[in-house]
C-alpha positions as CSV (number, residue, x, y, z in Angstrom):
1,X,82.2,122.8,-250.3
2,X,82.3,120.2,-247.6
3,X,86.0,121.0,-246.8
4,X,84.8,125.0,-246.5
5,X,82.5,123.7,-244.3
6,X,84.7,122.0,-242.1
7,X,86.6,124.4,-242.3
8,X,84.4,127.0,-241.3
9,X,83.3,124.9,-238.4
10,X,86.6,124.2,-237.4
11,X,87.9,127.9,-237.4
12,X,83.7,128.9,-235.4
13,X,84.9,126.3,-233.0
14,X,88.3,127.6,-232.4
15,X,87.0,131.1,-231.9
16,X,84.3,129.9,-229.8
17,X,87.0,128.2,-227.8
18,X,89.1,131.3,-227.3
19,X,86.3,133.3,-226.7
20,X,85.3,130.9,-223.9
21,X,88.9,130.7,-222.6
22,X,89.0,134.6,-223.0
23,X,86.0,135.0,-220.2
24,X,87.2,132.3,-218.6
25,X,89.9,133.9,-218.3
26,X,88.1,137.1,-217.3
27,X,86.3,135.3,-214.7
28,X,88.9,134.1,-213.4
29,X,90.7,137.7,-213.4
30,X,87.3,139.4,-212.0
31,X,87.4,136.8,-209.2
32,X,90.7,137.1,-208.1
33,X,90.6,141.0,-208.3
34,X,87.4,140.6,-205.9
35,X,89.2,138.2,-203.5
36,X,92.2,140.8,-203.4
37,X,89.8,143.8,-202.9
38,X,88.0,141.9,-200.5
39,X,91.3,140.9,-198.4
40,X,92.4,144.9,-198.9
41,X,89.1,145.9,-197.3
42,X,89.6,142.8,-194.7
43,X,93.3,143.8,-194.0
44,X,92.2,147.1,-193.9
45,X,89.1,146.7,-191.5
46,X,91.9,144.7,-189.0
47,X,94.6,147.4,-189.3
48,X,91.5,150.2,-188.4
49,X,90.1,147.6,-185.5
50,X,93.5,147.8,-184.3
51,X,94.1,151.7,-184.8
52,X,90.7,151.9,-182.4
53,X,91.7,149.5,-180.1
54,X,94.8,151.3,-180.0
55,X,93.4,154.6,-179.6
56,X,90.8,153.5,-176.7
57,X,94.1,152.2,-175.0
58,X,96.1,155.5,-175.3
59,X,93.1,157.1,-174.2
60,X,91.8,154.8,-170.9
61,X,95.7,155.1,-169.9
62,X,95.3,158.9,-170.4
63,X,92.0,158.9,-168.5
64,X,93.2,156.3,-165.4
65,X,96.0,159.1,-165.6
66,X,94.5,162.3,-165.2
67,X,92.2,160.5,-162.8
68,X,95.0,159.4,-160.5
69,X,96.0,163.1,-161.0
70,X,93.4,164.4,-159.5
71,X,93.0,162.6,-156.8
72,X,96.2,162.9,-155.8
73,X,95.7,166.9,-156.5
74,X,92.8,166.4,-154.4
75,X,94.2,164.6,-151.6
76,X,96.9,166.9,-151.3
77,X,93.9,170.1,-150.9
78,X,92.8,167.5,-148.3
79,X,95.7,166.9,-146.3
80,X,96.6,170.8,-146.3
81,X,93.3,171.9,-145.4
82,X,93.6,169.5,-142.5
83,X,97.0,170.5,-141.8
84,X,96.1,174.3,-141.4
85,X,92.5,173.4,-139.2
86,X,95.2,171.4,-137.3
87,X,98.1,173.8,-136.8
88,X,95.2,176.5,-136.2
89,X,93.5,174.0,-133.3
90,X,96.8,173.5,-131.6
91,X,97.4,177.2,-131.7
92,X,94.6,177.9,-130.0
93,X,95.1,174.7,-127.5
94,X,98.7,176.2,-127.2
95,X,97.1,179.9,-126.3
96,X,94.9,178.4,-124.1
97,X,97.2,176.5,-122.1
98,X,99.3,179.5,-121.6
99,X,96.9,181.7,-120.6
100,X,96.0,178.4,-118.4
101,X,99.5,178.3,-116.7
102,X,99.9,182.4,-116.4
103,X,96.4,182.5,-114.5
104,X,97.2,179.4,-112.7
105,X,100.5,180.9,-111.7
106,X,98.4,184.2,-110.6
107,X,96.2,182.4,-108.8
108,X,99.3,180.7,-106.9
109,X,101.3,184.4,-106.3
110,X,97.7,185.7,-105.1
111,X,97.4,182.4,-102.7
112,X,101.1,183.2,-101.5
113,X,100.2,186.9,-101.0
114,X,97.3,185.5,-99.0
115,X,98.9,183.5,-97.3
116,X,101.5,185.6,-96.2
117,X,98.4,188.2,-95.4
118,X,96.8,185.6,-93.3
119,X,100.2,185.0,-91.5
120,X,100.8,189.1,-91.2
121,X,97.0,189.4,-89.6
122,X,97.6,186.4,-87.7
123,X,100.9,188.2,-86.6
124,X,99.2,190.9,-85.4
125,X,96.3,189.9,-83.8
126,X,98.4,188.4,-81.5
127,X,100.5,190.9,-81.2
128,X,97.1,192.9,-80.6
129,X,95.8,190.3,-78.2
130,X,98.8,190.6,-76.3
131,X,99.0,195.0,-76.3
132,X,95.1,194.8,-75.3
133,X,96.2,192.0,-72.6
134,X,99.3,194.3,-71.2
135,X,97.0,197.3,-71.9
136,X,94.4,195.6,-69.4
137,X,96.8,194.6,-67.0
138,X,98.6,198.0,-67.0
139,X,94.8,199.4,-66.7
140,X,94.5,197.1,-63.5
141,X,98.0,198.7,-62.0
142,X,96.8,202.0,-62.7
143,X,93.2,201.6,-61.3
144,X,95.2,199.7,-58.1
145,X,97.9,202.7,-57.5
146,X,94.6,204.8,-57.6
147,X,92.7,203.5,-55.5
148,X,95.7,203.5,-53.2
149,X,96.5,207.1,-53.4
150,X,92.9,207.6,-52.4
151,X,93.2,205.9,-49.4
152,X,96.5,207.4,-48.5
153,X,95.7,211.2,-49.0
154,X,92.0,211.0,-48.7
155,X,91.0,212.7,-52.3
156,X,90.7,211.7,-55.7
157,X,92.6,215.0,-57.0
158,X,96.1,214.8,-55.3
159,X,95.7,217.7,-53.1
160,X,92.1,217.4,-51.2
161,X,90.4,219.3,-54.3
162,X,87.1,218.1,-53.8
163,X,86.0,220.6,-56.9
164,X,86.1,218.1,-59.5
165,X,84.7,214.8,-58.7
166,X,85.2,211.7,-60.7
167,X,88.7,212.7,-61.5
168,X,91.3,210.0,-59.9
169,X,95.7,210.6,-60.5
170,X,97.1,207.6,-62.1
171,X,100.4,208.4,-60.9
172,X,103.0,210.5,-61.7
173,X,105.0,211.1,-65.2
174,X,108.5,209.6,-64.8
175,X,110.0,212.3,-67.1
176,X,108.4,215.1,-65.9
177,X,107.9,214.0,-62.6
178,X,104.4,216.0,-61.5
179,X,101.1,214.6,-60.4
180,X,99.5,215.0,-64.2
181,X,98.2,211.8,-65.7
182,X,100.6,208.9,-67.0
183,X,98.3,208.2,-70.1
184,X,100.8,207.3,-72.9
185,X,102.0,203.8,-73.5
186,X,105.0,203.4,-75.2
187,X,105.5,200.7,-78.3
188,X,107.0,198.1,-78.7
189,X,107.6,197.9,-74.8
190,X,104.4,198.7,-73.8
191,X,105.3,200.5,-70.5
192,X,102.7,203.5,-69.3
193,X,105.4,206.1,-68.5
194,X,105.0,210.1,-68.9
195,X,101.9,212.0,-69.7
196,X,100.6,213.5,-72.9
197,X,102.7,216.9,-72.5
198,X,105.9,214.9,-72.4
199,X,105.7,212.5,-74.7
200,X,106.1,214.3,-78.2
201,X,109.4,214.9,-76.8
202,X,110.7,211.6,-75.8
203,X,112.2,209.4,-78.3
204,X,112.6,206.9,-75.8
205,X,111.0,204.7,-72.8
206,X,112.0,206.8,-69.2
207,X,111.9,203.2,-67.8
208,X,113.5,200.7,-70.3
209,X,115.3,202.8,-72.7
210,X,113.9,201.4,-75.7
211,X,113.1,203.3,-78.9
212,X,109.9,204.3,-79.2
213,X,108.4,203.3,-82.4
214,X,104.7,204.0,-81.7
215,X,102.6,204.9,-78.7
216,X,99.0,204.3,-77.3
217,X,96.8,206.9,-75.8
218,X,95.0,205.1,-72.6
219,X,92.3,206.3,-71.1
220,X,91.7,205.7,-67.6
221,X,88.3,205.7,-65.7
């Protein structure tokens, strides 16, 4: 009976041993399944942390990118803008300078014109200053010869018609040769030489010759 009970202690200890190695065992297995799902879920956190820090990366890089893009894009806009105000400006600055020079250069062929006006009038005021001068002085001749052929024949008429006074003879036309009155001056020569009848036919002075290019009308007092 004693030996049973050994025995039967004995064979509840063994069992009690296996059943403690058994959960021991267990533990043991329960632990190291935890630390292994707790480095999966650590390797696995580090390999996400790393997929996100990737992924922020990839994605700043993409954003400093399009960035730079687009300011570059917008630089460009810029610069062409800038470029078409400035080609329009000198355009302009171009058209205004030209129609600068063309007036300038009117203004100096309308100075020239004047000037060469100014010379022309200057031209022929004394050419006019010296027709009214001769005019005068042939004016004086006539009013001298005149007088003179008063004196000598006593009448103002060229005959001793007293009929009509005031009227004096001025001498006689050298073309024609009568006593009518030598009113016509001839141009450019200025010589008094025929009277108003005979002129339209003469092409020429009766004292010098010359051509006659235009003629005066004097009038005689």
């Amino acid at each position: 009976m004693a030996i049973q009970t050994q025995l039967n202690y004995n064979a509840s200890n063994v069992i009690n041993q296996i059943v403690m190695d058994e959960l021991y065992m267990n533990n043991n297995n329960q632990q190291h399944a935890l630390f292994n799902q707790q480095s999966f879920l650590d390797a696995l956190m580090e390999k996400q942390r790393q997929e996100i820090d990737q992924f922020i990366r990839t994605q700043s890089e993409r954003l400093r990118y399009a960035l730079r893009e687009q300011r570059r894009q917008e630089t460009e806009t810029l610069l062409r803008q800038m470029e078409a105000k400035a080609l329009v400006l000198m355009t302009r600055k171009e058209e205004e300078m030209s129609r600068a020079l063309s007036k300038n250069m009117e203004l100096e062929d309308l100075l020239r014109r004047m000037e060469a006006e100014n010379q022309t009038w200057q031209r022929m005021a004394r050419e006019s200053e010296a027709t009214v001068a001769t005019l005068s002085s042939t004016l004086e001749q006539v009013k001298e010869r005149a007088v003179t052929c008063c004196k000598d024949e006593g009448s103002c008429c060229g005959g001793g018609d007293d009929s009509v006074p005031g009227k004096r003879m001025s001498g006689s036309c050298l073309n024609c040769g009568s006593n009518g009155e030598t009113r016509v001056l001839f141009l450019p020569c200025r010589h008094l030489c025929c009277c108003t009848e005979c002129e339209a036919g003469l092409i020429v002075c009766p004292i010098c010759s010359s051509p006659k290019k235009n003629r005066i009308e004097a009038i005689t007092f």
